[in-house]
C-alpha positions, -999 to +999 in steps of 0.1 A: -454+044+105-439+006+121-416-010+103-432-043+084-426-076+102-397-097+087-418-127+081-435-099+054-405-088+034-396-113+010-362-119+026-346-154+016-318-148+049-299-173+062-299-173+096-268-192+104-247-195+071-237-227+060-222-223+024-246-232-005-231-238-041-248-213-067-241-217-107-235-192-124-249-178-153-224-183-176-222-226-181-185-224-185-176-203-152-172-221-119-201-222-091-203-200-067-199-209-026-232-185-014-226-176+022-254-151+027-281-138+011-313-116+010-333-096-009-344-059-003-368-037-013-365+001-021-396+022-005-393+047-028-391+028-064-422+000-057-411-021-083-374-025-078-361-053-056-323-061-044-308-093-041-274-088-017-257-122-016-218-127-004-204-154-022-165-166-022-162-139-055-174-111-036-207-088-027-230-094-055-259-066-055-286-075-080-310-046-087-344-062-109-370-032-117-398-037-142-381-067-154-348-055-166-322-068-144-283-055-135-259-071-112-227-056-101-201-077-078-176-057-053-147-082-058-136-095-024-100-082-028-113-052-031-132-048+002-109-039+030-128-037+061-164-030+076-172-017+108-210-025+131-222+018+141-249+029+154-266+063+151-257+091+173-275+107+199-295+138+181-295+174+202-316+191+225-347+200+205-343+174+173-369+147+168-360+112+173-381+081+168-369+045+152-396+048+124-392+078+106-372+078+076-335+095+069-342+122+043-308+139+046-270+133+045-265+157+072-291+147+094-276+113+102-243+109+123-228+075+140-209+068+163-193+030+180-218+015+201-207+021+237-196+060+227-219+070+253-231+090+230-253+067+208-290+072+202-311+048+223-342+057+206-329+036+173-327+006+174-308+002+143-273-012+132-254-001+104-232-019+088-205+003+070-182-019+039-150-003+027-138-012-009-117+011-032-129-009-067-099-012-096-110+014-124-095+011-162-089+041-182-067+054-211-042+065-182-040+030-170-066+030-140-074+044-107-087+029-073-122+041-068-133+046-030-168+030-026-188+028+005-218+004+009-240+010+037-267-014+058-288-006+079-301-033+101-335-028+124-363-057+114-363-060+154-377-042+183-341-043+200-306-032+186-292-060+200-314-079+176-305-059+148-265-054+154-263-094+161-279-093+122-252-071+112-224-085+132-232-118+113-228-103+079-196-084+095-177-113+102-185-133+075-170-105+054-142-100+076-132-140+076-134-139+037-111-107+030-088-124+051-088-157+031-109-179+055-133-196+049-144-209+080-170-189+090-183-178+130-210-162+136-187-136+156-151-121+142-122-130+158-088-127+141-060-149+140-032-119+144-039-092+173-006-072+175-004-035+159+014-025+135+045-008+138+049+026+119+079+044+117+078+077+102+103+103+087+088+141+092+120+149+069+117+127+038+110+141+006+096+178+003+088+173+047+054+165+044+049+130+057+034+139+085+008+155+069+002+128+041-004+103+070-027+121+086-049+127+054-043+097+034-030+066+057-049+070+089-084+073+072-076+039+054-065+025+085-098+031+102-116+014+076-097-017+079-096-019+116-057-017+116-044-007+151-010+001+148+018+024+169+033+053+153+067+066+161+080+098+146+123+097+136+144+122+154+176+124+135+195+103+108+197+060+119+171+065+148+150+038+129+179+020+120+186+024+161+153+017+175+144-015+153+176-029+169+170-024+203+132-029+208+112-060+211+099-059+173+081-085+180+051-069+199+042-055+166+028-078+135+049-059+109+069-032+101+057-002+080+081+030+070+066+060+058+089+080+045+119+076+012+139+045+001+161+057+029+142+047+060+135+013+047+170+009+043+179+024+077+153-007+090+167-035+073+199-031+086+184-024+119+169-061+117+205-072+103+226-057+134+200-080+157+213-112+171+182-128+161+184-112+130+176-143+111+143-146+136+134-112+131+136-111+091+114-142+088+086-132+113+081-094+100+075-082+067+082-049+057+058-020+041+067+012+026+041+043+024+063+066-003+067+100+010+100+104-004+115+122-035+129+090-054+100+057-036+116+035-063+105+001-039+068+013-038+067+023-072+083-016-082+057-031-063+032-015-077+041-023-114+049-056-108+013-062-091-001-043-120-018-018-092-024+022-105+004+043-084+009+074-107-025+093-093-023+083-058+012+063-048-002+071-010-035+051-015-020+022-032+007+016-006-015+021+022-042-006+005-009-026+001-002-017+041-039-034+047-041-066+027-018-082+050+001-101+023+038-110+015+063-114-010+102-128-004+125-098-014+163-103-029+190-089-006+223-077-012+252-082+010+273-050+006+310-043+013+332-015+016+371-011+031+353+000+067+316-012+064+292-038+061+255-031+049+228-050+033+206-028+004+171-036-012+179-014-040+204-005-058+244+004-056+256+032-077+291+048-086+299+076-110+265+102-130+232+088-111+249+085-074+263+123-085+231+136-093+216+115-063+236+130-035+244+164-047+205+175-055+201+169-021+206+205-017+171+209-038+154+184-015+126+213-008+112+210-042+108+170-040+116+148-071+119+176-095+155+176-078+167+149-099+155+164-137+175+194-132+205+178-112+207+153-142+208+184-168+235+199-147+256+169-147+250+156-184+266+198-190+297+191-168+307+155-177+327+137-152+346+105-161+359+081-131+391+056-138+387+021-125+382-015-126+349-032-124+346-068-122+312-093-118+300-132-119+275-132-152+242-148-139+232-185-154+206-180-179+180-202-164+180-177-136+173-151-164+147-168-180+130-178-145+098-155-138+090-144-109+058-161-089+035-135-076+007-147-053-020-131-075-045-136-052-047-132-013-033-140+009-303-108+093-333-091+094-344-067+065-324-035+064-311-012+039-282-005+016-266+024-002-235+028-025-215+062-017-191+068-046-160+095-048-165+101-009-147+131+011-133+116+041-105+136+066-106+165+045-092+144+014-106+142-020-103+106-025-125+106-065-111+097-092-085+111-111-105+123-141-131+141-123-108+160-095-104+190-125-142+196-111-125+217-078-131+215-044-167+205-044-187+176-036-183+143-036-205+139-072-192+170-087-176+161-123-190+129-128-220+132-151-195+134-178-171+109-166-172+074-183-141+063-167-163+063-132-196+046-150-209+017-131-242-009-133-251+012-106-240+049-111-269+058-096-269+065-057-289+036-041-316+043-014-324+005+001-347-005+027-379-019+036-403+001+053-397+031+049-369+058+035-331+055+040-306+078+021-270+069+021-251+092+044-214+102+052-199+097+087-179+123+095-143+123+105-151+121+140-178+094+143-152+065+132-131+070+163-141+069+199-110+089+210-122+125+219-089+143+212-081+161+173-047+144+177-060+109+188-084+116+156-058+117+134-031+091+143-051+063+161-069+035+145-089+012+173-066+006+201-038+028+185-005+050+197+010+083+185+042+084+203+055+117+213+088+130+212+089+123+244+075+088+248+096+078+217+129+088+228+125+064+265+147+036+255+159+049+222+203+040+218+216+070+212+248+061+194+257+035+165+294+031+176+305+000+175+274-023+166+276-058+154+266-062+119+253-099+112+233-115+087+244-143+062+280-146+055+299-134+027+307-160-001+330-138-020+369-133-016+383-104+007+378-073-009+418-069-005+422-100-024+423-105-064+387-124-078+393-153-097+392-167-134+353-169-130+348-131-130+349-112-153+370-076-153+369-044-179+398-018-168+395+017-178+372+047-180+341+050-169+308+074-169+287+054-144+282+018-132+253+010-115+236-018-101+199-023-095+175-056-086+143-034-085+124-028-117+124+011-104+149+034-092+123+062-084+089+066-095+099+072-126+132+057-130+124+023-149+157+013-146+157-023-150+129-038-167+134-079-168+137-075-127+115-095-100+112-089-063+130-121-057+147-134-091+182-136-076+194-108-103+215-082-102+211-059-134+244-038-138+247-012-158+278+000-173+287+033-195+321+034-208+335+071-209+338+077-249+300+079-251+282+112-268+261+132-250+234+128-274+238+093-267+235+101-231+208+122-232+187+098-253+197+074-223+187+096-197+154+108-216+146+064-222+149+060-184+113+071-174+097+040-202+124+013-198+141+023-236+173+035-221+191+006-233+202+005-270+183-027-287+217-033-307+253-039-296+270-011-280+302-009-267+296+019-245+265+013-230+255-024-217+235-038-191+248-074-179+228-100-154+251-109-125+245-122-091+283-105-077+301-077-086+331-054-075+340-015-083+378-009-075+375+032-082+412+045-091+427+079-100+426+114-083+385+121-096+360+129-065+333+111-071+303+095-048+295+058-042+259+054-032+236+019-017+203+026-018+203+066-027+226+069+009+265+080+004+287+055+015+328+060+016+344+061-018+366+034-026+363+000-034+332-016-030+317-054-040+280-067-037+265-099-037+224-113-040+211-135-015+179-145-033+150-137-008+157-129+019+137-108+033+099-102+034+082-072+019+042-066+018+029-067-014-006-061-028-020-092-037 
């Protein structure tokens, strides 16, 4: 059996895309910009026919069979990356001719084309399209992984048929990156890696791990190279951010707690070129921590699902390559300088903070029964606590997200709920199925419906069934190690290789960053504060909507609204009101709706804690125990840069 000539298949392909304008069926909804299109053919339903176009909106497949017709489009902030792989070479005794159809999942495995390991005897491409599709449900929605597959091979030569593909490739890849000049061949505008700086120690000490399974595997898809570098001991991030030449790398990503994020931050701060350095990188967070309060924010305020799998989200958030400008505050103690991203606590949630720590081992559950230990034995601290009230237009202001961005014949497939690394990555209603494959559970799942929930089987000519790669065929490194931590042209550094040029010592280091515009924390604030003396239960200020994943602690907040949300609790309160406090801090109803004098929560943009009396107590920036004493804070309105989905 020969493949059918292209002139024969129907196919309306545009050979070098030029953008056509395409109306769409709807008179009231904007044209479309068609970049490419064809149709397809299924060999084994005769009378069903696929038109593929890419348009500015997305992949539109449109699947007409005995004249009923269904469309579905795969948003283009939804793709991620797509990857040109050719089939591998089969073993000794196996069959191998270009012609013959692919009747098996198992039979087919790829590889990158100069593997040395490809199989010359097909001449095919395949085009592989990564795009985890936004799912609704009761529960609030889920990221679904979906894998389109192409196979390219009207032409007697692969590099016929992988110049086809390569076409559609980069006209994908200059889309998903916001361009919309389109070449014939991908090159993109930013070639450094990315620079990932783990914690093996965060949370319940499985970082390592969740990289491995959940970070790496997204990474591949995207094409992300990026070097990995595994912390040592406490402020070797902090450390090695401030001595390195960051700007080799395109970004900064921490995987890990709040607390590595922090210990980066002020490693850009203690820089000379601090101001350089804060402007060129953004920052990402993958939350492997007990409290991820920044990765949870960002998700809520991009609206992106994070409960089911907070790994995924971030690490599509580490992808995008987009930015948002993050609110910083200036921190000061009697002996210290620091700038937080977070929050700055004295008195019940910095005591049940740093004392659970001793429960780190069973991960966020720490905090639940910490906080029934400490709501048991009460603690009241005496002191003074003053702040500067924010203007109410800076209230009122919302925050501006940037909502969005930043051939021949052949075949095409739609994998849905695939296994890749040895991670289930289906959706969150189905995974009660157990460990089977990637279509167990979803007959009955109408959360996971689609136009097509059917798995397609496109081609022309003859058979070809969607497949699975496995975990090996996406990388050309040979090693299990190099399998799991490199992307492309990317570095696991050992212990070893990480420690060469690593400070060893934070003694005496220059902290710089904007000045202070507040008095000397020796000297009295004036008329324009405002001061309450007396006893206290907690104060605690926050400028993220989350403290932990669920901690909503500050609802009205933005990423960069120049507020500071301090809370204050006056000692005098019940417990039952304190309980109903703590219990309202997972929904955002902690704070009473009516006029309490015990329990408020003011806007402010400065504030200062003067602790007094003989009660121990902790004083904590960001989750991380600072010295006890006095302490004021100030917002310089952003700042920083910190990746964001959309």
């Amino acid at each position: 059996m020969v493949d059918k000539p292209k002139i024969d298949l129907g196919s309306e392909e545009i050979v070098n895309p030029s953008p056509t304008i395409s109306k769409g069926t709807d008179c009231s909804s904007p044209p479309h910009v068609v970049y490419l299109t064809e149709t397809f053919y299924i060999s084994s339903k005769k009378n069903t026919v696929f038109e593929v176009r890419l348009t500015d909106k997305g992949l539109s497949l449109k699947k007409q069979t005995n004249g009923s017709t269904k469309e579905q489009t795969i948003p283009l902030k939804d793709i991620i990356g797509c990857r040109c792989l050719r089939s591998k070479r089969k073993g000794k005794g196996s069959s191998a001719c270009a012609c013959t159809s692919i009747s098996g999942t198992a039979q087919l495995k790829v590889v990158e084309e100069n593997s040395g390991q490809e199989d010359e005897s097909d001449v095919s491409a395949y085009l592989y399209i990564y795009a985890y599709i936004l799912k609704r449900n009761r529960r609030g929605g889920f990221r679904e992984r979906t894998t389109i597959t192409l196979r390219f091979r009207s032409f007697d030569k692969y590099e016929d048929n992988n110049k086809e593909a390569q076409k559609w490739r980069a006209a994908i890849k200059y889309l998903v990156a916001g361009e919309t000049s389109i070449k014939p061949t991908y090159h993109p505008k930013e070639t450094r890696k990315m620079l990932v700086v783990l914690n093996p120690k965060s949370g319940s000490g499985k970082a390592r791990e969740m990289f491995q399974q959940r970070v790496a595997p997204v990474l591949a898809e995207a094409e992300i190279s990026y070097d990995l570098h595994i912390t040592k001991k406490p402020d070797w991030a902090r450390e090695f951010v401030r001595n390195r030449d960051i700007y080799l790398w395109r970004g900064i990503v921490v995987v890990g707690g709040d607390g590595i994020f922090y210990e980066v931050l002020n490693g850009l701060f203690e820089r000379e070129d601090w101001q350089t350095a804060i402007d060129e990188l953004a920052i990402g967070i993958i939350p492997c921590g007990s409290g991820n309060g920044l990765a949870k924010t960002i998700a809520h305020l991009y609206d992106e699902p994070f409960e089911t799998k907070p790994i995924l989200a971030s690490a599509l958030t580490m992808v995008k390559g987009k930015h948002s400008m993050l609110d910083i505050v200036r921190v000061e103690t009697r002996s210290q300088i620091m700038f937080s991203f977070l929050s700055v606590g004295w008195g019940l949630i910095s005591d049940i903070d740093i004392e659970s720590e001793r429960l780190r081992a069973i991960g966020g559950q720490r905090f639940t029964l910490w906080s029934v230990h400490r709501l048991i034995s009460l603690r009241t601290y005496q002191g003074k606590v003053s702040y500067v009230p924010a203007l109410v237009s800076n209230i009122n202001r919302s925050n501006s997200l940037p909502r969005e961005g930043g051939a021949g014949g052949g075949g095409v497939g739609l994998l849905k709920h695939s296994i890749s690394y040895n991670t289930t990555l289906d959706c969150h209603d189905c995974r009660s199925g157990g460990g089977g494959g990637a279509n167990d559970s979803h007959s009955n799942c109408d959360a996971c419906d689609t136009n097509f929930s059917d798995v397609l089987s496109l081609e022309t000519g003859s058979n070809l069934d969607t497949f699975r790669p496995r975990i090996d065929s996406w990388y050309s490194a040979t090693s299990r190690k190099s399998t799991y931590f490199s992307t492309v042209d990317s570095i696991y550094e050992s212990d070893r290789a990480s420690n060469e040029g690593a400070p060893t010592g934070v003694n005496m280091v220059q902290m710089y960053g904007p000045p202070s515009r507040l008095p000397a924390l020796t000297a009295s604030v004036s008329d324009s504060w405002k001061t309450i003396n007396g006893e206290f239960v907690m104060v605690h200020a926050a400028y993220q909507t989350h403290l932990s994943t669920d901690c909503y602690f500050a609802p009205l907040s933005k990423l960069n609204d120049g507020i500071i949300w301090l809370l204050i609790i006056r000692a005098g309160v019940s417990r039952s009101q304190l309980l109903s406090f703590m219990l309202g801090l997972s929904s955002g109803s902690h704070i009473p709706t009516q006029a309490n004098e015990y329990i408020q929560m003011v806007p402010v943009t400065a504030f200062r804690i003067e602790p007094s009396g003989s009660t121990p107590g902790h004083m904590t920036v960001d989750g991380e125990n600072v010295e006890y004493g006095p302490i004021q804070a100030e917002i310089f309105p952003s700042l920083a840069k910190v990746m964001v989905p959309k």
